[in-house]
C-alpha positions in Angstrom: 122.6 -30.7 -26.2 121.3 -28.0 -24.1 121.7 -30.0 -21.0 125.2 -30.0 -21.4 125.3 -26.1 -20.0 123.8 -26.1 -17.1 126.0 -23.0 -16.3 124.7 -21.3 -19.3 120.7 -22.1 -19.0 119.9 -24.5 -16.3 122.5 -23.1 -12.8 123.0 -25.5 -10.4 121.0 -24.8 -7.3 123.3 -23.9 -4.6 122.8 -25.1 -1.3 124.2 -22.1 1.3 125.1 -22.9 4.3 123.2 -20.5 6.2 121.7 -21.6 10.2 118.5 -23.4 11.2 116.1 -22.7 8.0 118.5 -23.3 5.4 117.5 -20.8 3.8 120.2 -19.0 1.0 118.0 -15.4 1.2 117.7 -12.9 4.0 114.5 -12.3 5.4 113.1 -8.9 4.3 112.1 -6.6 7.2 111.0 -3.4 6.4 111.6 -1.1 9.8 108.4 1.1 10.2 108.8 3.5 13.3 106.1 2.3 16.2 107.3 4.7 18.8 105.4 8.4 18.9 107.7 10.4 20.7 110.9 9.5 22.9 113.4 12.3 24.3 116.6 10.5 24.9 119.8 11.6 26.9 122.7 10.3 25.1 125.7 10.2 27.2 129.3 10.3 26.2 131.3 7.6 28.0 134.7 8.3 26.0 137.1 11.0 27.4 137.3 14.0 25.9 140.6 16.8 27.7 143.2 16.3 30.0 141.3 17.0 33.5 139.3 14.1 32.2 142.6 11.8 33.0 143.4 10.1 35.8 147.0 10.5 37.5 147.9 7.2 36.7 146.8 7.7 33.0 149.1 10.9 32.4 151.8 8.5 34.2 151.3 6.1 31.8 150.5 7.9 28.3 153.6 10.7 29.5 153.9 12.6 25.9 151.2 10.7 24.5 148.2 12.3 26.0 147.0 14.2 23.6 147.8 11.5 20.8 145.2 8.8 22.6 142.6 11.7 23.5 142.6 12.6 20.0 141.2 8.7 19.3 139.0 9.2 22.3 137.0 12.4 20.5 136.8 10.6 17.1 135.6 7.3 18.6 133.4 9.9 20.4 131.6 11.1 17.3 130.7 7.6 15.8 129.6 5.7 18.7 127.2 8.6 19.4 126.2 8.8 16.4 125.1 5.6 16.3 123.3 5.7 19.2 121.2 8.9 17.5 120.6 7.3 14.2 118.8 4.3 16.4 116.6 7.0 17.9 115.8 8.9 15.2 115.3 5.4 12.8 112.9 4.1 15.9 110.9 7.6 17.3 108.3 8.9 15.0 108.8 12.5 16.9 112.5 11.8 18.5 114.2 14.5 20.4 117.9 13.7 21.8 120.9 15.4 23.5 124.6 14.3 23.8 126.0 15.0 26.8 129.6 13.7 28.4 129.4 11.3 31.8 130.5 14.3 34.0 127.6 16.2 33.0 124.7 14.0 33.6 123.3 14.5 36.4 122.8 18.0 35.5 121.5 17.5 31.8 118.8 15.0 33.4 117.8 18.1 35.7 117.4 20.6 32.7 116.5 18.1 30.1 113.9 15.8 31.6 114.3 12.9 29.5 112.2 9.8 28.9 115.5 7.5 28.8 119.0 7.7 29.2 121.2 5.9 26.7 125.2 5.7 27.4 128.0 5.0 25.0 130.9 2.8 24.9 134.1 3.3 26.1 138.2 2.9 24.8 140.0 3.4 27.8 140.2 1.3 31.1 138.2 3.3 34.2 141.5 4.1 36.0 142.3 6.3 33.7 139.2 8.0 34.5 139.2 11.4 36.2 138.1 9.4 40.3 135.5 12.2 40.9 133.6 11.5 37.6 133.3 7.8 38.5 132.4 9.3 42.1 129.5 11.3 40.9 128.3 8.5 38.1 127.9 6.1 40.9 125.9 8.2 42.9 123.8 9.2 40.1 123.1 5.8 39.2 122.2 4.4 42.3 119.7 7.3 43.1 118.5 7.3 39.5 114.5 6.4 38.3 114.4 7.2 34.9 115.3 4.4 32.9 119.0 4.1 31.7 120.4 1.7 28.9 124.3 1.2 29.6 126.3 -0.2 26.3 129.7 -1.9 26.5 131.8 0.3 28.5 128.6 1.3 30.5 127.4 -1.9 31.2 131.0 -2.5 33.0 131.0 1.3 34.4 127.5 -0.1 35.8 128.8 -3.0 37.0 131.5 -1.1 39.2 129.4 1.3 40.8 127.3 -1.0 42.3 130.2 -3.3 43.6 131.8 -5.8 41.1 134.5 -6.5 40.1 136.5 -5.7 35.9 138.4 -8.4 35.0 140.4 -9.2 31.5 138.2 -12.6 29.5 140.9 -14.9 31.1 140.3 -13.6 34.1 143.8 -11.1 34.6 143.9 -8.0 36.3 143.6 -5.0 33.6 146.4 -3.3 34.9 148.7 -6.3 34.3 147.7 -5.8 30.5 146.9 -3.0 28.9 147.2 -3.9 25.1 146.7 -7.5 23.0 144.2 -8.7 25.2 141.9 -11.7 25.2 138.9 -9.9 23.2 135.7 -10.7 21.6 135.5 -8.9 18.3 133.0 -9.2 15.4 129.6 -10.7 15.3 129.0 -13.3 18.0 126.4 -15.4 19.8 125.2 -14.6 22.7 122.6 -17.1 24.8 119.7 -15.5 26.2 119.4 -16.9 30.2 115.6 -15.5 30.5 113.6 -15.2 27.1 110.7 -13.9 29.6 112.0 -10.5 30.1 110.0 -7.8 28.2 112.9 -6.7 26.4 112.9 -10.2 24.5 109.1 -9.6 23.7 107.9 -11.8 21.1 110.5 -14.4 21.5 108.4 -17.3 22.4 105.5 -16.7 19.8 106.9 -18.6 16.4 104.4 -16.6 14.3 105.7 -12.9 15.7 107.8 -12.8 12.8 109.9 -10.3 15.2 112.4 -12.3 15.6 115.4 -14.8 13.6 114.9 -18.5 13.6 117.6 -19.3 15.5 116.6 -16.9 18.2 113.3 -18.6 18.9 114.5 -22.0 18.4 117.7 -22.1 20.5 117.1 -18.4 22.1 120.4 -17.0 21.0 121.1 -13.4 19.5 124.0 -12.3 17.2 125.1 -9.4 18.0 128.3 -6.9 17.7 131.4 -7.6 20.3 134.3 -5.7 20.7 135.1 -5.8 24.5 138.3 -7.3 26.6 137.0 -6.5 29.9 134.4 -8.0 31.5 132.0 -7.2 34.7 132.4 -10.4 37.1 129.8 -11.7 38.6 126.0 -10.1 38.8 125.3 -7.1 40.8 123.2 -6.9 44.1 119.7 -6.2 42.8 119.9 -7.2 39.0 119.0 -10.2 37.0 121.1 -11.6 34.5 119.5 -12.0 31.0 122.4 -13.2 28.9 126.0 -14.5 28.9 128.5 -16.0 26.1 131.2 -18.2 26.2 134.1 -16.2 26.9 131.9 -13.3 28.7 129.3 -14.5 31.3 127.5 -11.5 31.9 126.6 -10.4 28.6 123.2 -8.7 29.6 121.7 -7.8 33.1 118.9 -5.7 34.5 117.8 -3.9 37.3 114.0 -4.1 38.5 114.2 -2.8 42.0 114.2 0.5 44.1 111.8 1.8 41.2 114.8 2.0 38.6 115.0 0.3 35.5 118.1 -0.1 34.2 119.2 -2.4 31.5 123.2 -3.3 30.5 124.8 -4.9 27.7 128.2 -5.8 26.7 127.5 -5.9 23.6 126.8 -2.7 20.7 123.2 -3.3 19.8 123.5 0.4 18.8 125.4 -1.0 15.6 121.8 -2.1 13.8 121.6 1.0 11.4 125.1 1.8 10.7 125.4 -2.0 8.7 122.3 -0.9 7.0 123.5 2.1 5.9 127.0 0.7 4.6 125.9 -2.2 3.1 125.3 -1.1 -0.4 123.0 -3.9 -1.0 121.2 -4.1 2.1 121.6 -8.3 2.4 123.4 -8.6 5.4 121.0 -6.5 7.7 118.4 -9.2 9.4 121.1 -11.8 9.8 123.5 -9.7 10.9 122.7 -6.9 13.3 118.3 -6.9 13.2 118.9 -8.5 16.7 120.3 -5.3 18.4 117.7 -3.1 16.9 115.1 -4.7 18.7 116.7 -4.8 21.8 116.9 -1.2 21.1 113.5 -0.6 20.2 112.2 -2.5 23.5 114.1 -0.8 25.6 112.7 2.5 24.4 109.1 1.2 24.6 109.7 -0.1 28.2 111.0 3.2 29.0 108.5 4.9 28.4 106.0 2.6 30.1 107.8 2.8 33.2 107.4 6.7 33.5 103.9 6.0 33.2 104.0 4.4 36.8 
């Protein structure tokens, strides 16, 4: 009679449905820092005061100013926070500084960093303060140390070297500011050149680096929350990675002795799901993918100051 419980003391097996392998457990990975030493510039893309505004953003906010830059300074402190805990999870011997985007060039002058790493954003660039954007272009285009541009600084990367924002179906952002066409929550993206550095590993089955269905059908899952998007590919970059709704998902720049990599994505999110998952079983399926974007990007800083 026993075999009439099999809930009891012979469960079912259950078949989940998870991609490619089949498998129903999560790979474990434990992260072991490989990097020596690493001092990073983090740079605040979020607005912070009033003289950080545009005229046509204290037009539009009128009494509300102070309502939306309170959201801008909270959104502030977790997104660079997360871009520190990556740095300090990654760099045996990290050092990092937060800075805001109308203070970099200056804080690369005093602090001499190995890499430059720049936040998201909230707000559309209009509403930007014109000389910041001014200066940032400048800097960027003159820049050699190696800059990693995230969401809202892939896009403020794509402007200032010529192209063109556009909403995901393809509307002016001034004709809608609010319930836009977005991309939120864990998505594929489909990686256009595997043989870029920063996918390193990709192509070897037995690198155990990478998710199955990365080296099988070179796609990454990765963190979206974005209604913008930069159109078209910039003069002097290479496009790495697109989506369905976004088609530049990833570039780089390889040129004019710069290296500077863009995503539209938040690979920055890799350790904050570890740290909130209580049971640490999401982590390799769900963000691992970002982190070692991350990582790479660090090491291939650092090689590039080397030449």
């Amino acid at each position: 009679m026993l075999d009439a419980a099999p809930n009891k003391l012979n469960p079912p097996t259950l078949n989940l449905p998870f991609p490619y392998n089949k498998q129903n457990f999560c790979r474990y990975e434990p992260i072991e820092q490989q990097i020596e030493h690493a001092r990073v510039l983090i740079v605040n893309n979020l607005l912070r005061y009033e003289s950080d505004l545009s005229d046509i953003a204290r037009k539009d906010w009128g009494n509300e100013v102070e309502k939306h830059l309170r959201l801008e300074r909270k959104l502030t402190q977790m997104a660079c926070d997360n871009i520190a805990s990556n740095v300090k999870r990654l760099v045996k011997q990290p050092k990092s500084v937060t800075v805001h985007l109308s203070e970099i060039a200056e804080a690369t002058e005093t602090f001499k960093p190995d890499a430059i790493v720049m936040s998201g954003t909230l707000t559309d660039f209009d509403y930007y303060n014109p000389a910041y954007l001014k200066s940032f272009e400048k800097f960027i285009k003159s820049t050699k140390i190696p800059v990693l541009g995230i969401c809202g600084a892939h896009q403020l990367i794509g402007i200032s070297f010529g192209r063109k924002l556009m909403t995901l179906d393809m509307r002016e952002q001034h004709e809608i500011r609010t319930g836009r066409v977005a991309e939120f929550q864990y998505r594929y993206v489909k990686i256009i050149d595997p043989a870029d550095p920063i996918f390193e590993g990709i192509t070897d089955k037995e690198s155990g680096i990478w998710q199955d269905y990365t080296i099988k059908d070179k796609i990454l899952r990765v963190w979206q929350n974005h209604g913008l998007q930069v159109i078209g590919i910039p003069e002097g970059f290479k496009h790495l990675a697109k989506s369905y709704l976004c088609e530049n998902q990833m570039m780089v720049k390889r040129s004019d002795g710069q290296l500077i990599y863009s995503v539209q994505f938040h690979l920055e999110k890799s350790f904050e799901d570890w740290s909130k998952n209580p049971t640490r079983w999401e982590h390799p399926n769900e963000s691992r993918d970002g982190r070692i974007l991350f990582e790479n990007f660090l090491k291939l800083a650092l090689e590039h100051n080397t030449k």
